[in-house]
C-alpha positions as CSV (number, residue, x, y, z in Angstrom):
1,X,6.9,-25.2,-6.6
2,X,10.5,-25.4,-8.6
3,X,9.1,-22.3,-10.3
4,X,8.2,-20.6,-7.2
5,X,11.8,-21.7,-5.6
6,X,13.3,-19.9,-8.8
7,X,11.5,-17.1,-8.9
8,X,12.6,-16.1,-5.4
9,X,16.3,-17.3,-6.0
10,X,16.0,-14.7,-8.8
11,X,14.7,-12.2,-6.6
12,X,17.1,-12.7,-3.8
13,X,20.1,-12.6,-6.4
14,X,19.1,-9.5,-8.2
15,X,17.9,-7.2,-4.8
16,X,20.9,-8.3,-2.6
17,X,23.7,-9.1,-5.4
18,X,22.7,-6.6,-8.3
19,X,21.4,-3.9,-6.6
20,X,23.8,-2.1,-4.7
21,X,21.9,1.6,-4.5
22,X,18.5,3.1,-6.4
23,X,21.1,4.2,-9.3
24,X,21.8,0.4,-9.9
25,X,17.6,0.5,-11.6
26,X,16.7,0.1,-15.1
27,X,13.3,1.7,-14.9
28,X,11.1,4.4,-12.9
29,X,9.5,1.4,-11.6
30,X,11.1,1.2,-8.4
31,X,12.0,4.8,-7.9
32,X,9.5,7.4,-7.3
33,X,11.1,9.5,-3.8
34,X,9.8,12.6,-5.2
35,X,6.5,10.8,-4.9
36,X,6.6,11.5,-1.1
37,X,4.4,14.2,0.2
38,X,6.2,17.0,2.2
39,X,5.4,16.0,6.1
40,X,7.3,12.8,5.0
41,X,10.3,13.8,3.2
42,X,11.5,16.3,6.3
43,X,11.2,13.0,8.3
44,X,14.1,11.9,5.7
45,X,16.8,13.8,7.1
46,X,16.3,11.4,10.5
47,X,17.4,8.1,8.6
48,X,20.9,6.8,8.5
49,X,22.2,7.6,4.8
50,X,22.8,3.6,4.4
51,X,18.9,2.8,5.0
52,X,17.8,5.6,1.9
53,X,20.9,4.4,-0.8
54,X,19.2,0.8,-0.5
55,X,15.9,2.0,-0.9
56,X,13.9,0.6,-4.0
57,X,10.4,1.3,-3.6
58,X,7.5,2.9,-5.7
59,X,5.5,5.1,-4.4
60,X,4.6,6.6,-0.4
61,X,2.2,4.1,0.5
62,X,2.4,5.4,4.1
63,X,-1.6,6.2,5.1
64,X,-2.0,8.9,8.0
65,X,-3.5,9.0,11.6
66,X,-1.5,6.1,12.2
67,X,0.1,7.6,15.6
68,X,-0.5,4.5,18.2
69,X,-0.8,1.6,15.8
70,X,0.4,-1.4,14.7
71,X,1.6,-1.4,11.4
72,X,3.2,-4.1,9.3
73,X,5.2,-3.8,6.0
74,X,5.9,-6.7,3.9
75,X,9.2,-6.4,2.3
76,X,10.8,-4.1,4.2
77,X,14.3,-4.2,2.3
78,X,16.6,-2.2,3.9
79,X,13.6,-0.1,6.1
80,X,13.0,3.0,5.0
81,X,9.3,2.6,5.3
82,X,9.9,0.8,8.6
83,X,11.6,3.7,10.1
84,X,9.3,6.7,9.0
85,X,6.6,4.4,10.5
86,X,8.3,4.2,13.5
87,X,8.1,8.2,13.8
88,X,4.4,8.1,12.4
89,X,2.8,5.7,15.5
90,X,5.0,7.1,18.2
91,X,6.3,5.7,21.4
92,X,3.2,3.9,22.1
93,X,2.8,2.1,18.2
94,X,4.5,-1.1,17.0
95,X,6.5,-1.9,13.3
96,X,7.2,-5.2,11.9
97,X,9.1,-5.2,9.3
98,X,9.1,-8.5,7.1
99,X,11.5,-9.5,3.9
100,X,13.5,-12.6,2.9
101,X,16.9,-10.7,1.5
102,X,19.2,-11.2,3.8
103,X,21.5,-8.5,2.3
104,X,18.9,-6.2,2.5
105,X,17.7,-7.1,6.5
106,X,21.2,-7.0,7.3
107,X,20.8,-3.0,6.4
108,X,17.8,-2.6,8.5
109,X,19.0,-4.4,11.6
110,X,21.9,-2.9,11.8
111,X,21.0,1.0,12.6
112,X,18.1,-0.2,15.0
113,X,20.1,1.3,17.3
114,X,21.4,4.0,15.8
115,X,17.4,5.2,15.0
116,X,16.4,4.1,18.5
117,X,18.4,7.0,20.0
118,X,17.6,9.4,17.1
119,X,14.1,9.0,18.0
120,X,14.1,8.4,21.7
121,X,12.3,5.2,21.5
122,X,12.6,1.4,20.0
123,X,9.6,0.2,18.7
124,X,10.6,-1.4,15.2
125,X,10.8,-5.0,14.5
126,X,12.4,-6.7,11.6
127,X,11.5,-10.2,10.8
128,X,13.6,-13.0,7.7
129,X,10.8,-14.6,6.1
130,X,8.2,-15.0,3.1
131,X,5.6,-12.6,2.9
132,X,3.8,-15.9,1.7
133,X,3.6,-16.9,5.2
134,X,3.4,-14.8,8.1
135,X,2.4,-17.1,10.2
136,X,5.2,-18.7,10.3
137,X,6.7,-15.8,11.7
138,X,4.7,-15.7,14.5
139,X,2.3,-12.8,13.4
140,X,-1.2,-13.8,14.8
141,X,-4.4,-13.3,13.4
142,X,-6.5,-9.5,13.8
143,X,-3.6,-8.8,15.2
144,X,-2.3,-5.7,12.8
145,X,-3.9,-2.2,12.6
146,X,-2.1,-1.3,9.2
147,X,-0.7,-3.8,6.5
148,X,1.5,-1.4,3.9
149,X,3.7,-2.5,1.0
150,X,5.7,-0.7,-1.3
151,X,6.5,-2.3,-4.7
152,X,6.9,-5.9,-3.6
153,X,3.4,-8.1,-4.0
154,X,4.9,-8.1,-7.6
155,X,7.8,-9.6,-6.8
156,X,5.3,-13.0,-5.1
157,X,5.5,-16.1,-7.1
158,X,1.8,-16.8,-4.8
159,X,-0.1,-13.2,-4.6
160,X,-2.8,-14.8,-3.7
161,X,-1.7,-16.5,-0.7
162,X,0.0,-12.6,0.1
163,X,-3.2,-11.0,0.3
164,X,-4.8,-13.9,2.2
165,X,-2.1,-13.4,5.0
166,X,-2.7,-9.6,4.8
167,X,-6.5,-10.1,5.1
168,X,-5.7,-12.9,8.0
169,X,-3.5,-10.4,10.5
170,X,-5.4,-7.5,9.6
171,X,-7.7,-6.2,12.6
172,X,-11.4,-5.6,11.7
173,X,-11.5,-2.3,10.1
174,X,-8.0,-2.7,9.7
175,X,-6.4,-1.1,6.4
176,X,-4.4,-2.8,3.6
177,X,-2.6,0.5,1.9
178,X,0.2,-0.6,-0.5
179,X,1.8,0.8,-3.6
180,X,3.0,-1.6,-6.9
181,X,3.0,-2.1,-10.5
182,X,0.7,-3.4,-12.6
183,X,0.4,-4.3,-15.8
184,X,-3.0,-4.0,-18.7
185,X,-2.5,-7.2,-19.6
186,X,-1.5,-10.8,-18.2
187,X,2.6,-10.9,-18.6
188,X,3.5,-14.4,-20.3
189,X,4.7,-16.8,-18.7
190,X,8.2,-16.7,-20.5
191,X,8.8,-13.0,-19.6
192,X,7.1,-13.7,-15.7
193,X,10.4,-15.5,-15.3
194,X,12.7,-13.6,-16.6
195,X,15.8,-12.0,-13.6
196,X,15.9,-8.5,-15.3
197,X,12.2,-8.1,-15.6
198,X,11.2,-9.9,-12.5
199,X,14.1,-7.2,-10.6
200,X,12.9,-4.5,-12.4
201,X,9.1,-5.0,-10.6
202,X,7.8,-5.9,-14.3
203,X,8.2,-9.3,-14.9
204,X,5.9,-10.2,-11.8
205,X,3.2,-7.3,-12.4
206,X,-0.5,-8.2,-12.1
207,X,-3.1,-7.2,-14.4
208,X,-5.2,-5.1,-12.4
209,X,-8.7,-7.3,-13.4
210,X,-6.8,-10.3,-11.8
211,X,-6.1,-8.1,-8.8
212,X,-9.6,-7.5,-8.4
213,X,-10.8,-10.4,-9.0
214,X,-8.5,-11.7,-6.2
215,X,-9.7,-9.6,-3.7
216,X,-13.4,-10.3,-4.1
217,X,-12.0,-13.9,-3.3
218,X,-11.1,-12.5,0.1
219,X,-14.5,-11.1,0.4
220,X,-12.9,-7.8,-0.6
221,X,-15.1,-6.5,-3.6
222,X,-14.3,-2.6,-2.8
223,X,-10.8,-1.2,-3.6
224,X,-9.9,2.2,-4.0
225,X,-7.3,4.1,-5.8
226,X,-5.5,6.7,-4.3
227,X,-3.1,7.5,-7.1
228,X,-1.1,6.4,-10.0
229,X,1.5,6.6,-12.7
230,X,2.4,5.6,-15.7
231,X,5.8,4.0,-16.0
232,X,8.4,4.4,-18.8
233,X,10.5,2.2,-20.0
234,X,13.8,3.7,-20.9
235,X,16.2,1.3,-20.7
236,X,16.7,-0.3,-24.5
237,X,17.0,-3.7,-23.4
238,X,13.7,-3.9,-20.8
239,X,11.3,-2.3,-23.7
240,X,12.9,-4.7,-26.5
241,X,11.5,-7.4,-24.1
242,X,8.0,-6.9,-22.6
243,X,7.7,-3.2,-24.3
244,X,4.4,-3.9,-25.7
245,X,2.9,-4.1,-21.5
246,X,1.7,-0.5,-20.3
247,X,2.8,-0.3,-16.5
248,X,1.3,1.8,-13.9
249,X,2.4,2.5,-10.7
250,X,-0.4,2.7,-8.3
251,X,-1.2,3.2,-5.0
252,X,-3.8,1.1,-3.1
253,X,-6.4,1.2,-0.1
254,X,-8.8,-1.5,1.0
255,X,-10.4,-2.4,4.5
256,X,-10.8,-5.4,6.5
257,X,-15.1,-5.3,6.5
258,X,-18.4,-6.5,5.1
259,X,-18.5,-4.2,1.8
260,X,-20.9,-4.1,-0.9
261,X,-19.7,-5.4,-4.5
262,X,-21.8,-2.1,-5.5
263,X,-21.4,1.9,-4.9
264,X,-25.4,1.5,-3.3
265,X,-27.5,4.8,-2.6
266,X,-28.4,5.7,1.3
267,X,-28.9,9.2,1.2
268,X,-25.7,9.6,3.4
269,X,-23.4,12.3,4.0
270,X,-19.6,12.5,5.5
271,X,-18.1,15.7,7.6
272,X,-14.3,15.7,7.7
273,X,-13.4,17.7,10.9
274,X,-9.9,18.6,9.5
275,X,-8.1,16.5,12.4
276,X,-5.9,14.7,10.6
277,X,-2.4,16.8,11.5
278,X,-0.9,16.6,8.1
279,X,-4.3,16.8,6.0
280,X,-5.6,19.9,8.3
281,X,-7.9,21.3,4.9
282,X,-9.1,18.3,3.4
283,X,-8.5,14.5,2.9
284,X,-8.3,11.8,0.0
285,X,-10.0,8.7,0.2
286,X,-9.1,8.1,-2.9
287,X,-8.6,9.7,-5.8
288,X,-12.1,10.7,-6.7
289,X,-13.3,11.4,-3.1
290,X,-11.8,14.9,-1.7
291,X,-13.2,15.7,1.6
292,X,-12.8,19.8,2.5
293,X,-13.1,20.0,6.2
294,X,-16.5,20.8,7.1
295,X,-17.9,20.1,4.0
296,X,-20.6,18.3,3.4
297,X,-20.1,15.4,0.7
298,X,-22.8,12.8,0.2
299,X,-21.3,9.5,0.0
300,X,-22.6,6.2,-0.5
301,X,-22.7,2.9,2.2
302,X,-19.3,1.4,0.9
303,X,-17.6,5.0,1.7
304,X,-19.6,5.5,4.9
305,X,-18.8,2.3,6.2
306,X,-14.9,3.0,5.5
307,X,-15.3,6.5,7.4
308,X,-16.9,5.2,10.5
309,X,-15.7,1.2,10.5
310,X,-11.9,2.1,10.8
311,X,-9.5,4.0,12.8
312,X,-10.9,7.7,10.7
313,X,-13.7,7.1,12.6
314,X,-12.7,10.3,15.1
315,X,-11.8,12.4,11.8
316,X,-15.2,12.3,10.8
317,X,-18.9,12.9,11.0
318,X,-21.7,10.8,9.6
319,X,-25.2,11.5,9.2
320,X,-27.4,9.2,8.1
321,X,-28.0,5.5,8.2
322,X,-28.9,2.4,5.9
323,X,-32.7,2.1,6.8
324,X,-33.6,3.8,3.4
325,X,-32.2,2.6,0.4
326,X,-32.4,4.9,-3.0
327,X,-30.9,2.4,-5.6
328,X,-27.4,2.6,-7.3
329,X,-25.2,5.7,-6.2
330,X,-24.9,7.8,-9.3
331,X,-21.3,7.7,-10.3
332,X,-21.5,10.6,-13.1
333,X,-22.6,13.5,-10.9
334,X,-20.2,16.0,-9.0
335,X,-19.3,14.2,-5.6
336,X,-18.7,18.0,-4.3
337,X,-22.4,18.7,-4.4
338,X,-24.2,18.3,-1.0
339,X,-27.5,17.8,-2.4
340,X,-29.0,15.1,-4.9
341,X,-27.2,11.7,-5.4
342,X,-23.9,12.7,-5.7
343,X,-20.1,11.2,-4.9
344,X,-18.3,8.3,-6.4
345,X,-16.6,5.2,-5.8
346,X,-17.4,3.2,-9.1
């Protein structure tokens, strides 16, 4: 627990003492805003200039459709995320915002107002507290449509308690979609404590096989990647300490149902109807599954269960069922064919 205590004291000191503006970083860790697809940067130009100088995240982990729901984002910071959410679900959706950095909350809370006229509505909510508990904060269980994160489940002395939570408030067919660094290798424990690399989203990475296995704890054994990068390490003194680590930055998406460890064969095949405003021609599950509208892409039951268990339900068509089984999906084969076993998720 000391080590825990530390580790956030760290944290706390470096994102509300150090950091004064992106510029202030040591690495490309934290700082990927040209990672942002288009129908999000022209929302950009409606935040107050304050909210975008604290910003330090690492990727757009901002999933569509979302117009109506309840979204939560665990460390908010100064709520950049927050308030592009807040134009993504409308008038009718709900944003929490969660982070312990009082520096960085005070930011956020302070043009609620100022956003609230901008937009015409006031539907963002920012909460001081651990990410570690959310319960504490009063956030019930199945009570969240959307769980996103962006370059902070690194920065948890207790992941594994942080994707408990996430899996606790999510809704059935709710959707975990985060980005955040990880590492190819397990960090030591010297270096996992260390203020620069621990501030610089490094110190705290998880190897990606620990991930993994952490999320088939939560009954979780399916989890996609939508994208990634590497990450370099410019600055002299960071690669003299923990240069050896390859980083990646990488962009998440996982569901709150009953998946199989597996890719298994069904003979099923997906239809997307190009609803989706911002994805009118096509839409990525992830990266190896590109769905043209009104193309025909057999999938297998894991991917089919995604489609029609979750709120993409209405973007899609599904034919087919799980009453005949044909084995393993086949992996190798062009997921863009419509006939033979075909599509990916391994």
């Amino acid at each position: 627990m000391s080590n825990d205590n530390d580790t956030l004291a760290s944290i706390r000191q470096y994102y509300g003492h150090v950091l004064q503006s992106s510029s202030d970083l040591k690495t490309s860790a934290c700082c990927s805003i040209d990672a942002l697809p288009e129908h999000l940067k022209k929302l950009l130009s409606d935040l107050h200039p304050e909210v975008l100088a604290r910003f330090y995240g690492c990727g757009s982990p901002l999933p569509p459709a979302l117009m109506g729901q309840t979204v939560l984002d665990l460390g908010c910071g100064s709520g950049r995320d927050c308030y592009l959410l807040s134009k993504l679900v409308g008038a009718n959706g709900k944003v929490i915002g969660v982070d312990m950095t009082p520096e960085q909350l005070a930011v956020a809370t302070r043009h609620l107002d100022w956003h609230a006229e901008r937009f015409g509505f006031a539907n963002v909510q920012f909460l001081h507290g651990q990410i570690e508990n959310l319960a504490a904060l009063g956030i019930a269980d199945n009570s969240i449509d959307v769980v996103v994160s962006n370059c902070v489940v690194n920065l948890s002395p207790d992941k594994s308690k942080v994707l408990a939570e996430i899996f606790r408030v999510l809704k059935p067919g709710g959707e975990l979609y985060f980005s955040d660094v990880f590492a190819d290798r397990r960090i030591p424990s010297a270096l996992q404590q260390d203020p620069l690399l621990l501030g610089e989203c490094l110190g705290g990475a998880l190897y990606w096989e620990d991930f993994r296995r952490m999320m088939q704890a939560l009954d979780c054994p399916d989890v996609r990647v939508v994208k990634q990068s590497h990450i370099s390490l410019e600055d002299a003194e960071v690669a003299a300490k923990i240069g050896m680590v390859k980083f990646r930055s990488v962009t998440v998406r996982a569901f709150k149902m009953p998946l199989e460890d597996r890719c298994e064969d069904f003979g099923q095949v997906a239809y997307y109807l190009g609803t989706i405003p911002e994805h009118p021609h096509a839409f990525d599950l992830d990266d190896h599954h590109h769905f043209a509208s009104h193309r025909p892409l057999l999938v297998c039951g894991n991917t089919a269960d995604m489609l029609s268990g979750s709120r993409y339900a209405q973007h899609f068509q599904l034919l087919g069922d799980k009453s005949q089984h044909f084995g393993l999906f086949d992996c190798s084969s062009d997921p863009q064919t419509p006939t033979g076993s075909s599509g990916a998720c391994c």
